[in-house]
C-alpha positions in Angstrom: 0.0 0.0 0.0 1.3 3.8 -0.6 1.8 5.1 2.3 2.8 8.9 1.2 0.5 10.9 3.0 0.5 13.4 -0.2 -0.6 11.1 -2.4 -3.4 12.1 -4.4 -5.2 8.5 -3.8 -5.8 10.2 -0.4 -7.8 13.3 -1.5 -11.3 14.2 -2.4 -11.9 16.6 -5.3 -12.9 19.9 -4.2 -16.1 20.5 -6.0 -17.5 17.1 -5.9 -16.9 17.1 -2.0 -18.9 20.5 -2.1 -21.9 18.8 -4.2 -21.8 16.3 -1.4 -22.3 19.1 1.2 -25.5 20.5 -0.9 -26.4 16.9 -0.9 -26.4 16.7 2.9 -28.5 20.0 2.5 -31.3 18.6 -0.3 -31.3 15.1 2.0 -33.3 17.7 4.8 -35.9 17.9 2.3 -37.2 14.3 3.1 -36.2 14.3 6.7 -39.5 13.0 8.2 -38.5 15.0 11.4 -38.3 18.5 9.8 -41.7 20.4 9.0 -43.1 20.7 5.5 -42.0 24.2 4.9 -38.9 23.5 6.4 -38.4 20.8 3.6 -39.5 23.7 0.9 -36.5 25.9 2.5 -33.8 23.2 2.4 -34.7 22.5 -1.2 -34.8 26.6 -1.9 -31.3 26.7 -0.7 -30.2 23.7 -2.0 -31.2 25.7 -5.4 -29.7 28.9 -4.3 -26.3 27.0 -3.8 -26.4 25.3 -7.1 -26.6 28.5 -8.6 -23.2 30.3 -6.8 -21.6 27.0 -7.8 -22.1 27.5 -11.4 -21.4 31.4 -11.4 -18.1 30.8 -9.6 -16.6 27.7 -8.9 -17.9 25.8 -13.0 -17.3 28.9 -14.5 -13.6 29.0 -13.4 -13.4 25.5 -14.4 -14.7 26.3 -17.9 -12.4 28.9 -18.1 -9.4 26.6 -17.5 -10.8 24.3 -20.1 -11.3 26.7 -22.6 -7.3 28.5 -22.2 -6.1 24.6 -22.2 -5.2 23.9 -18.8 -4.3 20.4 -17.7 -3.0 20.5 -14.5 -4.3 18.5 -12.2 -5.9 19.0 -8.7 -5.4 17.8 -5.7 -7.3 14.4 -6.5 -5.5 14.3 -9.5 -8.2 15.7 -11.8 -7.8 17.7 -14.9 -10.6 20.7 -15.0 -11.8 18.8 -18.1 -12.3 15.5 -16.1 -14.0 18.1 -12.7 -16.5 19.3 -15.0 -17.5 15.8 -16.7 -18.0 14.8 -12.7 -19.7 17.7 -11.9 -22.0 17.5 -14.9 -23.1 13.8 -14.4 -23.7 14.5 -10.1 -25.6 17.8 -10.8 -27.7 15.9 -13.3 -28.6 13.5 -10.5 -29.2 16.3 -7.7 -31.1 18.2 -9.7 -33.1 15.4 -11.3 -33.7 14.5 -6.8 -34.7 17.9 -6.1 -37.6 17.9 -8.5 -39.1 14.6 -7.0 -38.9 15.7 -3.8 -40.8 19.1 -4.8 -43.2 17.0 -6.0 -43.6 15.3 -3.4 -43.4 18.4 -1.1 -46.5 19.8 -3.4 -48.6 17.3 -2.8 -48.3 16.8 0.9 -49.3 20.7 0.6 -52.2 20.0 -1.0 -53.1 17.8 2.1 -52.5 20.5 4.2 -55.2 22.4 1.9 -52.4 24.4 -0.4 -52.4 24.6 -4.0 -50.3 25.1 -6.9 -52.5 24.8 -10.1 -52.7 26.3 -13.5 -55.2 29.0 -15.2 -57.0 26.2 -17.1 -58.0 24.5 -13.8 -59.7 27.7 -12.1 -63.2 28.4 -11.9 -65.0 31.2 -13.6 -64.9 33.6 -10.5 -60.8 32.7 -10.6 -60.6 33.1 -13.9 -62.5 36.5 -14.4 -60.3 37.6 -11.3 -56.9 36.2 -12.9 -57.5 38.2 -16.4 -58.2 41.4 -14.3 -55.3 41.0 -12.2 -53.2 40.3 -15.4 -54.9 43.0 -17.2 -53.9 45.8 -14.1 -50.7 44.2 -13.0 -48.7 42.3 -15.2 -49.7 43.6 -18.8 -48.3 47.1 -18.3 -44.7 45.9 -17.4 -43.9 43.2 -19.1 -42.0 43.5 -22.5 -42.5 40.8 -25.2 -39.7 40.7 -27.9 -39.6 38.9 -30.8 -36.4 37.2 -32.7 -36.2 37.4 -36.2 -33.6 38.6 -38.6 -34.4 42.5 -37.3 -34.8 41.7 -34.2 -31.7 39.6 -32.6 -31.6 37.6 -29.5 -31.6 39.7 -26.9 -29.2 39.8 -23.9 -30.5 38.0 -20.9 -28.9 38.6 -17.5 -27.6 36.0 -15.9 -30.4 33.9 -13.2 -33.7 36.0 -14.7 -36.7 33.4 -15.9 -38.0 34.0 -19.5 -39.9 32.5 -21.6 -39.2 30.8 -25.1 -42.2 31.0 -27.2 -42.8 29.6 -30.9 -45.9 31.4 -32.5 -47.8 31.0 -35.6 -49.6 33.5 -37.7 -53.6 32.6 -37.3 -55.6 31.9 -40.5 -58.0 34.2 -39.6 -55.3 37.1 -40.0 -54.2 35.3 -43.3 -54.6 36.4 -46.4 -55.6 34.2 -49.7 -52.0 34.7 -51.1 -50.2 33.9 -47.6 -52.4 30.5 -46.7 -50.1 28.5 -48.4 -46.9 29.9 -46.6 -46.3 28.5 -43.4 -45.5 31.9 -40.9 -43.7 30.8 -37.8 -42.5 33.1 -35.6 -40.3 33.1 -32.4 -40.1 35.4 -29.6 -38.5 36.4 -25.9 -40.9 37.1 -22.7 -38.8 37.7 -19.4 -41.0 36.9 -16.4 -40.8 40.5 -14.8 -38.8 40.0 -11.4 -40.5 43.1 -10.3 -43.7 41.1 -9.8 -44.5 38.7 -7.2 -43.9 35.3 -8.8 -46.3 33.2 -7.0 -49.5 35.0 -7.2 -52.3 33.9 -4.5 -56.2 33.5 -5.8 -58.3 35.2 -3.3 -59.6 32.6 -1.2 -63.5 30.7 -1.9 -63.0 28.3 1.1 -60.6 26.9 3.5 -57.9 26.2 0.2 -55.7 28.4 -0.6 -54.4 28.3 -4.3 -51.1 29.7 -5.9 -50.6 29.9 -9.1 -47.0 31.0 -10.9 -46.5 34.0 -12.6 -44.8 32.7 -15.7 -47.8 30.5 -16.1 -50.5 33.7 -16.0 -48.3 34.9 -19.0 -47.9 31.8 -21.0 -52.3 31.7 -20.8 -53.0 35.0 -21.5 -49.7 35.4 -24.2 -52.1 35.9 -27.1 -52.8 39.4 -25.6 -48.9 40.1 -26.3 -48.9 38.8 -30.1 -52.0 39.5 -31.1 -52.7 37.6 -34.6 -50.5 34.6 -33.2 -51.1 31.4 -31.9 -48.8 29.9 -29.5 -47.8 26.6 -30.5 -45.0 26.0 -28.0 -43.7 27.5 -25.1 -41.5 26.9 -22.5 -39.8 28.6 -19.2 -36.1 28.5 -19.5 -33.2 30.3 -17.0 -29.5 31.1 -17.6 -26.6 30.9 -16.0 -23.6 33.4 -15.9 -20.1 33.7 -14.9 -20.3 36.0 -11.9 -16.8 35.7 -10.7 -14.6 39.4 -10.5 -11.8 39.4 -12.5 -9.6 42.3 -10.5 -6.3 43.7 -11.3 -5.5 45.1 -7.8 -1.9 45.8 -8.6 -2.9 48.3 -12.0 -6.1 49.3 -10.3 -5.5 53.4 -9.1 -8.7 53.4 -7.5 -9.7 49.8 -6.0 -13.5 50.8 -5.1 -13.8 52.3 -9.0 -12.4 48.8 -10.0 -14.8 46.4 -8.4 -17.7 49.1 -9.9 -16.6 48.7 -13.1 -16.4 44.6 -13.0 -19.9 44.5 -11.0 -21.3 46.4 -13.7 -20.1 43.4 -15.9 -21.0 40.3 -13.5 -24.5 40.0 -15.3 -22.8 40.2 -18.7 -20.4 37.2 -18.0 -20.6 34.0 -20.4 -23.1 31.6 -20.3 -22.4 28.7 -17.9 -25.4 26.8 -17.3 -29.0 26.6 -18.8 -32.4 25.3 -17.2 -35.1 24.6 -19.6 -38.8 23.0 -18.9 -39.0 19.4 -19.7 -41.0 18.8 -23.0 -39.2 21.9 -24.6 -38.4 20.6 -28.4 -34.9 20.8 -29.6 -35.8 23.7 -32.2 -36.7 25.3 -29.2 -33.9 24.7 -27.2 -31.4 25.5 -30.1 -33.5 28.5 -30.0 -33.0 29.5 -26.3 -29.0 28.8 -26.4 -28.3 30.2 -29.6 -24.5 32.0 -29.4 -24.1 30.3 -26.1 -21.3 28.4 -26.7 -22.5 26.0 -24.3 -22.8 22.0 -24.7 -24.7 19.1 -23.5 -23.3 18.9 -20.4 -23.9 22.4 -19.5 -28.0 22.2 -20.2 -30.4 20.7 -17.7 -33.6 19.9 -18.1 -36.4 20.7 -15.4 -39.7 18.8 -14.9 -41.2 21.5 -12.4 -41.2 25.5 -12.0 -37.5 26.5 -12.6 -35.7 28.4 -9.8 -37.0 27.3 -6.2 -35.1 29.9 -4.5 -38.6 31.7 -5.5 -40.1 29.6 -2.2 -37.8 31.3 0.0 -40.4 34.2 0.2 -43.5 31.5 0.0 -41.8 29.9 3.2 -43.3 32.8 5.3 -46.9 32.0 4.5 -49.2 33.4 6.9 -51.1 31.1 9.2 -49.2 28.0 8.7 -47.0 28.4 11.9 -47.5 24.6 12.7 -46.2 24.1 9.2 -42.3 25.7 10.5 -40.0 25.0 12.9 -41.2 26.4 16.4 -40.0 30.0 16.8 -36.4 30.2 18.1 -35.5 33.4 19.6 -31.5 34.9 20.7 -31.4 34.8 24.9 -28.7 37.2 26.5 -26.0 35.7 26.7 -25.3 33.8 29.6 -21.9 35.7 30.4 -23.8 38.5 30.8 -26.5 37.2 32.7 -23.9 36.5 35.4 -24.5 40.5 35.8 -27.1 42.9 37.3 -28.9 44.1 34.5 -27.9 48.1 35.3 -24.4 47.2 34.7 -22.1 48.8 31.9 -21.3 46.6 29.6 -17.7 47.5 30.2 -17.8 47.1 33.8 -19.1 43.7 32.5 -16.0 43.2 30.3 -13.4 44.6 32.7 -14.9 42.3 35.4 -14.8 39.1 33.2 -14.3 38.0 29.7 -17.9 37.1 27.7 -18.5 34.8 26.0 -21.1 34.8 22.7 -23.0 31.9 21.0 -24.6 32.8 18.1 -27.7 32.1 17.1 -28.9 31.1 20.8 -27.5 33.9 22.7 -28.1 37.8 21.3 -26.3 39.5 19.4 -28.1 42.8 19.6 -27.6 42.3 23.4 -24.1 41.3 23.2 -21.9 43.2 20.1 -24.6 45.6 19.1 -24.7 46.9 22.5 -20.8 47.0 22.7 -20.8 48.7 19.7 -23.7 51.5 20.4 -22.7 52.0 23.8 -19.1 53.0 22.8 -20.8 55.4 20.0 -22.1 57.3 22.6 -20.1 56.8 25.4 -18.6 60.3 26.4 -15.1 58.4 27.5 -14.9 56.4 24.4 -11.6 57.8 22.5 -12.3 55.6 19.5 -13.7 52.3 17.7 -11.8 50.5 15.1 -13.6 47.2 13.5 -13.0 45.1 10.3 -16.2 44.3 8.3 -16.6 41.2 5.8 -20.3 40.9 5.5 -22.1 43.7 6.9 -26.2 44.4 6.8 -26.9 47.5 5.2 -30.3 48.2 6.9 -28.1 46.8 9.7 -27.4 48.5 13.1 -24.1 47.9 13.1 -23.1 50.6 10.5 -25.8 53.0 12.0 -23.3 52.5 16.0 -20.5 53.1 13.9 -22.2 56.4 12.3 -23.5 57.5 15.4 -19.9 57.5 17.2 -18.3 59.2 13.9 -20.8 62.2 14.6 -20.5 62.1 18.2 -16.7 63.1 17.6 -15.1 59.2 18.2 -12.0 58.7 15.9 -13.8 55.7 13.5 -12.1 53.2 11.7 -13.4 51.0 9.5 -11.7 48.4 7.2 -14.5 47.4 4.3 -13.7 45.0 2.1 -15.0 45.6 -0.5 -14.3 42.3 -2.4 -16.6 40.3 -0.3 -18.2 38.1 -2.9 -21.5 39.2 -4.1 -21.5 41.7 -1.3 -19.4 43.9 -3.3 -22.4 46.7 -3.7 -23.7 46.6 -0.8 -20.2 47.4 1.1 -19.4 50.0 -1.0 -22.5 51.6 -0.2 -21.8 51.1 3.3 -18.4 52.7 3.2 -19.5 55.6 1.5 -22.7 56.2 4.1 -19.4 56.0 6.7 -17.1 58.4 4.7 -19.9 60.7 5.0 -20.7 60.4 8.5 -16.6 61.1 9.2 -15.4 57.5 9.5 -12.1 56.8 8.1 -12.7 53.9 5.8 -9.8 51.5 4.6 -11.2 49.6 1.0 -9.2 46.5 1.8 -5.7 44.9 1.2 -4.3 44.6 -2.1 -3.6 41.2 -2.9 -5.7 39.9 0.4 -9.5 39.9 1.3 -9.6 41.2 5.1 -12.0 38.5 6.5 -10.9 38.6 10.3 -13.6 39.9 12.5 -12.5 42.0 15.0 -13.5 45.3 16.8 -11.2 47.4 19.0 -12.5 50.0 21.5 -10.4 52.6 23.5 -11.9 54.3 26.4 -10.0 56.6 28.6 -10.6 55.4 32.5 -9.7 56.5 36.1 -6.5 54.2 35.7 -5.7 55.2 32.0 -6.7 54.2 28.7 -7.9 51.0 28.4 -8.7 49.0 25.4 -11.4 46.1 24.9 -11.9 44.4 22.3 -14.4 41.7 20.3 -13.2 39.0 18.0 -16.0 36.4 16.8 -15.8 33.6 13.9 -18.8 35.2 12.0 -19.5 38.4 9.9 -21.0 41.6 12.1 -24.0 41.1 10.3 -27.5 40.7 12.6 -29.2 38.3 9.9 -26.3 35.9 10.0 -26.1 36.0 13.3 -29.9 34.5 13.4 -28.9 32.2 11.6 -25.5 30.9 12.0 -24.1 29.4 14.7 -20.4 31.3 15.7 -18.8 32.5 18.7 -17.7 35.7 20.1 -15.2 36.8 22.6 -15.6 40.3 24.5 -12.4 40.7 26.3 -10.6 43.8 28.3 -7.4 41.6 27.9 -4.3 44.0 27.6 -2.9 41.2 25.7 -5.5 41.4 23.4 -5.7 45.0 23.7 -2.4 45.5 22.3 -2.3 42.8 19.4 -5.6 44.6 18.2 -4.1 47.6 18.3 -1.0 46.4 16.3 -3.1 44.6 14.1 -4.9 47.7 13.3 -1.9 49.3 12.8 -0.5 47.0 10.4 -3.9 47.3 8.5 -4.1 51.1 8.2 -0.1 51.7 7.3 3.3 50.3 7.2 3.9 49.0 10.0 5.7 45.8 10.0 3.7 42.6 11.7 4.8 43.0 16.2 5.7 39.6 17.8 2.3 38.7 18.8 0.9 37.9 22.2 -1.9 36.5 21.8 -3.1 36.8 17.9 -2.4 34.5 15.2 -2.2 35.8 12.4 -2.7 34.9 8.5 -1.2 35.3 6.2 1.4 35.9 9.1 1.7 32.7 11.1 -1.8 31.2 11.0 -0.4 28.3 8.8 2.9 27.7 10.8 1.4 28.0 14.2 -1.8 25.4 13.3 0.9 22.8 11.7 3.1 23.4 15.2 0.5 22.7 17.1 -0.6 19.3 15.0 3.3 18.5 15.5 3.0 19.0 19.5 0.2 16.0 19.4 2.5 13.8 17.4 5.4 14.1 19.5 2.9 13.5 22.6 1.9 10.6 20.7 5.1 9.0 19.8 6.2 9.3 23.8 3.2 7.3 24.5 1.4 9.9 25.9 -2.8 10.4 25.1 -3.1 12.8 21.9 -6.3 14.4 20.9 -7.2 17.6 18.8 -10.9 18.1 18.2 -11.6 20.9 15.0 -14.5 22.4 13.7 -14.7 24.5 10.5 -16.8 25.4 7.7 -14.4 23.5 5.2 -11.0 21.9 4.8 -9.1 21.7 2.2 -4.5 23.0 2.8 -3.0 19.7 1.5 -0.4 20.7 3.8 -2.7 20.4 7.1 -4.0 17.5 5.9 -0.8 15.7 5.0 0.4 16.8 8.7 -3.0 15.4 10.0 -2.4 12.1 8.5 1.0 11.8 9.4 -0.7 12.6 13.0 -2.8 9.6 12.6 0.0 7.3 11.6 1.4 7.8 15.1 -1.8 7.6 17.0 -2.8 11.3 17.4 -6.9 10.7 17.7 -8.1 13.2 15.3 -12.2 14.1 15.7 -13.0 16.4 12.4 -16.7 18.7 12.3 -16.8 20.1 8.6 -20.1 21.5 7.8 -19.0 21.7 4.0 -16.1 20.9 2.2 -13.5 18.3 3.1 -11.1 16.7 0.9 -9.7 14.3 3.5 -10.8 10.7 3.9 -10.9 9.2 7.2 -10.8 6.0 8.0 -8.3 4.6 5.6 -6.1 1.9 7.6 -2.6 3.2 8.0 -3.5 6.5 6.7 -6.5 7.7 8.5 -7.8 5.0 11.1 -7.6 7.5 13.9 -9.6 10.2 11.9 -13.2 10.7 11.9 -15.5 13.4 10.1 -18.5 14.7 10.8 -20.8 17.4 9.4 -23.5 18.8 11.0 -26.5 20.3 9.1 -29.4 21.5 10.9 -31.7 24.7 10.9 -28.7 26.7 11.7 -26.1 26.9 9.5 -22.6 25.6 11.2 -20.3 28.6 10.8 -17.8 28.6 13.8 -14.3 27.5 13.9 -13.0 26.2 16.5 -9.6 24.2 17.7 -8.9 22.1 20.6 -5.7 20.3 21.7 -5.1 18.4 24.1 -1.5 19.1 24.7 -0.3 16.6 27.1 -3.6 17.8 29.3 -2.7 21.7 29.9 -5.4 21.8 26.8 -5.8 24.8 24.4 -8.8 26.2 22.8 -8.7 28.4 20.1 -11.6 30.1 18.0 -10.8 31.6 14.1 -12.5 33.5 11.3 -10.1 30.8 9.6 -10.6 27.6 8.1 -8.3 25.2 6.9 -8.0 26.1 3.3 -5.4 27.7 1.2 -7.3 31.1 0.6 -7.8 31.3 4.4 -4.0 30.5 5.5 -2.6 32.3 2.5 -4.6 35.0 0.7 -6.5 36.6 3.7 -6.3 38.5 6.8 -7.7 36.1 9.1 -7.4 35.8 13.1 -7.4 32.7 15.7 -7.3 33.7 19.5 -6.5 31.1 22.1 -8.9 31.0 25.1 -7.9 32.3 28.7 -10.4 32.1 30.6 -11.1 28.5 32.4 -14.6 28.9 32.3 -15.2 29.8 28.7 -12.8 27.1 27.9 -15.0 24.3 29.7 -18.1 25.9 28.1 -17.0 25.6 24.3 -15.1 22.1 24.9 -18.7 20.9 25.9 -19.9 22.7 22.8 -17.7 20.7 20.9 -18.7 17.2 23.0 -22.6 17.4 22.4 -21.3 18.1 18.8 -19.8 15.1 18.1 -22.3 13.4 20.2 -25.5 14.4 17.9 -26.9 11.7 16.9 -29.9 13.3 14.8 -28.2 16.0 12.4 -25.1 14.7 11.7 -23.1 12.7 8.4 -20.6 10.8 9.3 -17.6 11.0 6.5 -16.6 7.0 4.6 -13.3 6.5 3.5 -14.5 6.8 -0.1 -16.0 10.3 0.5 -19.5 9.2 0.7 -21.7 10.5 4.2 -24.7 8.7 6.2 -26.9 10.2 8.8 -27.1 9.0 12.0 -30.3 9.2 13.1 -30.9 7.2 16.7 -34.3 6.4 17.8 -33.3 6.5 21.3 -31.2 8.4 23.2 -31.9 11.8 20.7 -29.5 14.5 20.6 -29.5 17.2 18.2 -26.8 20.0 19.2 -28.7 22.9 17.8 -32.4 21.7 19.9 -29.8 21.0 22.8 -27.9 24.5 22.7 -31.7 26.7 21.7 -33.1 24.8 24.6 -30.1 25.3 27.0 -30.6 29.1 26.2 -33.7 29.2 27.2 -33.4 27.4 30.3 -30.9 29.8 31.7 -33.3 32.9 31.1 -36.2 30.7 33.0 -33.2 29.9 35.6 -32.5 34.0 35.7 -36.0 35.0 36.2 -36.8 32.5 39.0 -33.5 33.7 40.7 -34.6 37.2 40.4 -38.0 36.5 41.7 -37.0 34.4 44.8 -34.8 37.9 45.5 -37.9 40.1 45.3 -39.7 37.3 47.8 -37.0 38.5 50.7 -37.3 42.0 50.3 -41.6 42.3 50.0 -43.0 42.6 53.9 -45.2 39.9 54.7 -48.7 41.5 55.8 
């Protein structure tokens, strides 16, 4: 057997490990134990992951193909032989998610919801449908036809149109013209400015829905009128969305990614979806100058696009329909405090600790964040931004302490994929508010998450400082699970200050005290501290590293994690998506397991535990383990102080790896099955919501046996 732990017989390709993940994702449709419009969800962002796929990581491939490349990835794959794989498993994952829709529509019909067509409405519907399409959907939408004046039009990239083949009627003939044959075709885009699932006002207890590009397809004789429809047929295209950025040339970054968003909806063709029972005239018709192939064209035997049910998911009065509502607690650090306490009191007293989504953000970095914006003894705020909400409060603190006079830093990057607007935006409403913005690295996306405060106090400036694993971003942090550290630390103090420094000018990286840094030391320090459990190992001493990340993928950590294997380091993996190593493989990877966890919350932290001869270190990161993390961006990891923030996120990471409900357990041949006990249940997410919860009920009973003592009994 080869035992060269670089060998490419021990790697997973990249993008078929990824299709696995949104197959973990699309197998949540049919869980029997999540609620029906749960399973819509899971299948609406099964679709809405497909779709980033093909704009970034097919379209690069295709690129590759098309200059020639043949070099081969890490599982020894050329990017001809990726996309022939890619092809054949998205065929097979789409081809799933349409039988599961199915079946999703008709258990909604059981519940007493609808999807039908025009033809199938009574006359009350009907007469109602033609007026509705008459006042609302016939003034905006804009039929064009293709002929030898009229070319094919441009289509942007992900908008729904609709293909249709029309003939001239007879009764619009002339003598002369009956015996020519007058086919015509044109181009209706389904407006996205409408709703797309339009809801018949309600006879009874059913509800019916009817889709938008089927009201148009019905009534399209009022758009050609003289024509007959003889075929037509909803189709969607794909486009290369990826930002091609010369940073090094580029005078003005933020007038650079401008000028390549403007092109993202312009990019070549990569993908298109067409209805099933379209004719091959017609769908030589819809990919004409497409330069696309077989491979690239998938046929659909439902409504194309599902990410349209991420709105539908909200239906009103279907709450038994949806999960139970879970709601942010305060965070149990802070519960530890009187509830008039400054949150810097709070700080200086102790270091928090935050666990997104079951603990508050608004309570926890929002409130950092506002309370230093208006703060009189705050000196100034300094904070990196990935992913930031523009309606978001985050950006309004940061406003609010530019006008109150704080010095306000703000490092936006501005290459954040598809978030590349929306930060710009944000930057300029902080330029304008007096913020000192900073558009990013060149060469490096700035995706550490970090916040620096610095308050003058009795004793002297102090500094205090936040650094999570997730974006400052209040929707995410409803929905993805990460954790935050609030610390007065003057270790931390000082490296945030540094690292601020090294951000904003020249200055060259300090020796660090407590940061790690990438593209610094992140790498170096994470392979040192796999090399500490070896050499534990080898001396015959218990080994152990427990790590949990979004995705991993640095042939280098995973060659030094095999080697650790070899020697008996146990090795206990939780990768929500991609992960390119295989476990299990006897005299490889017998001491490795893999697990991903995917539940209603989206798995988002990073964390890293070692057991280091039993004086154990935990660490939290905005890193994974993948190249772009440990070499092309500014990332951070933090090692834990505090002993009892330590012994809450190692039992975070033990219920983990006990769940026994939402969790895939990684083969050696890259394949995953749920474990799904009928006894003993334990889902981490129900078991951290629930824990939440119990300690606000625990807080409140506290507070009311306190009032007890103090009321005079009568």
């Amino acid at each position: 057997m080869d035992t060269d732990v670089k060998s490419y017989h021990y790697y997973l390709n990249r993008e078929l490990s990824w299709l696995a993940f949104n197959k973990r994702v699309l197998q949540e449709a049919e869980d029997p134990g999540n609620p029906l419009l749960e399973k819509l969800k899971f299948l609406a962002i099964t679709s809405s992951n497909l779709d980033e796929f093909f704009m970034i990581r097919v379209a690069g491939l295709r690129h590759q193909r098309d200059n020639h490349v043949m070099s081969r990835d890490i599982a020894h794959m050329t990017p001809v032989e990726q996309l022939e794989n890619i092809s054949e498993t998205c065929q097979k994952l789409v081809a799933k998610q349409y039988v599961l829709f199915k079946s999703l529509v008709a258990a909604l019909a059981k519940e007493g919801i609808f999807f039908v067509k025009p033809e199938s409405l009574n006359e009350e519907e009907k007469k109602w449908l033609e007026n509705y399409f008459e006042r609302e959907v016939f003034p905006v939408v804009t039929p064009m036809a293709v002929d030898s004046s009229h070319p094919f039009p441009f289509l942007t990239s992900k908008s729904l149109n609709i293909a249709m083949l029309l003939e001239r009627n007879e009764r619009d003939m002339s003598i002369d013209e009956e015996n020519d044959i007058d086919v015509k075709t044109a181009v209706v885009p389904v407006p996205s400015v409408l709703s797309r699932i339009i809801a018949i006002p309600a006879t009874g207890n059913e509800k019916k829905f009817i889709f938008l590009e089927d009201v148009l397809m019905h009534f399209a004789s009022r758009f050609f009128i003289g024509y007959d429809l003889l075929e037509a047929h909803t189709f969607r295209i794909t486009r290369d969305a990826d930002l091609y950025i010369d940073e090094e040339d580029a005078r003005d970054l933020v007038v650079e990614v401008e000028r390549q968003l403007r092109k993202r909806q312009w990019g070549q063709s990569v993908r298109v979806e067409f209805e099933r029972g379209t004719s091959r005239f017609m769908q030589r018709f819809m990919t004409q100058d497409m330069n696309l192939r077989k491979e690239d064209m998938y046929e659909i035997d439902g409504p194309i696009d599902l990410t349209v049910f991420f709105a539908f998911y909200d239906i009103k009065g279907y709450d038994y329909l949806r999960y139970p509502e879970a709601h942010p607690h305060t965070p149990w650090s802070m519960l530890q405090f009187s509830n008039d306490k400054n949150i810097f009191d709070m700080i200086k007293e102790k270091d928090l600790l935050v666990h997104l989504p079951y603990e508050s953000f608004e309570e926890s970095v929002e409130k950092f964040l506002f309370s230093a914006a208006i703060d009189k003894d705050v000196l100034a705020i300094k904070q990196t931004l990935y992913r930031v909400k523009s309606s978001g409060s985050i950006v309004q603190a940061l406003e609010k302490a530019a006008q109150n006079g704080k010095q306000v830093t703000v490092l936006m990057e501005v290459k954040a994929r598809f978030d590349e607007a929306n930060n710009i935006q944000m930057a300029r409403r902080l330029e304008k508010a007096g913020a000192h913005v900073i558009y990013g690295l060149v060469g490096l996306k700035t995706h550490s998450k970090c916040t620096l405060v610095i308050r003058r106090e009795k004793e002297g400036i102090r500094r205090y400082v936040h650094i999570g694993t997730g974006n400052y971003n209040a929707s995410t942090a409803k929905l993805y699970t990460d954790l935050g550290i609030l610390s007065g630390s003057d270790k931390l103090g000082k490296d945030a200050s540094a690292f601020f420094n090294l951000l904003s000018g020249y200055s060259d990286p300090p020796t660090w005290q407590s940061f790690i840094v990438a593209p610094i030391n992140l790498r170096e320090q994470s392979m040192a501290m796999i090399e500490r459990e070896i050499e534990y190992a080898k001396k015959g001493e218990e080994a152990h590293i427990i790590a949990k990340m979004n995705s991993l993928l640095d042939k280098g950590i995973i060659a030094k994690l095999y080697e650790a294997s070899q020697v008996g380091v146990k090795i206990e993996l939780i990768v929500r998506g991609i992960c390119v190593l295989k476990p299990g493989i006897p005299g490889i990877s017998e001491n490795i397991s893999v697990r991903s966890i995917v539940g209603r919350f989206l798995e988002h932290s990073r964390i890293f535990w070692f057991r280091n001869g039993g004086r154990e270190e935990i660490y939290i990161s905005s890193a994974d383990w993948m190249p772009r993390n440990l070499n092309d961006r500014v990332e951070l990891m933090i090692g834990i102080d505090d002993i009892d923030i330590k012994q809450r996120i190692k039992k975070m990471l033990d219920i983990e790896l006990e769940d026994n409900q939402k969790a895939y357990i990684m083969q050696p041949d890259g394949t995953w099955i749920k474990t799904a006990a009928e006894e003993n249940k334990l889902c981490a997410q129900d078991y951290f919501q629930s824990l939440a919860e119990k300690r606000i009920r625990t807080k409140e009973m506290t507070l009311a046996e306190k009032l007890v003592h103090y009321i005079p009994v009568r």
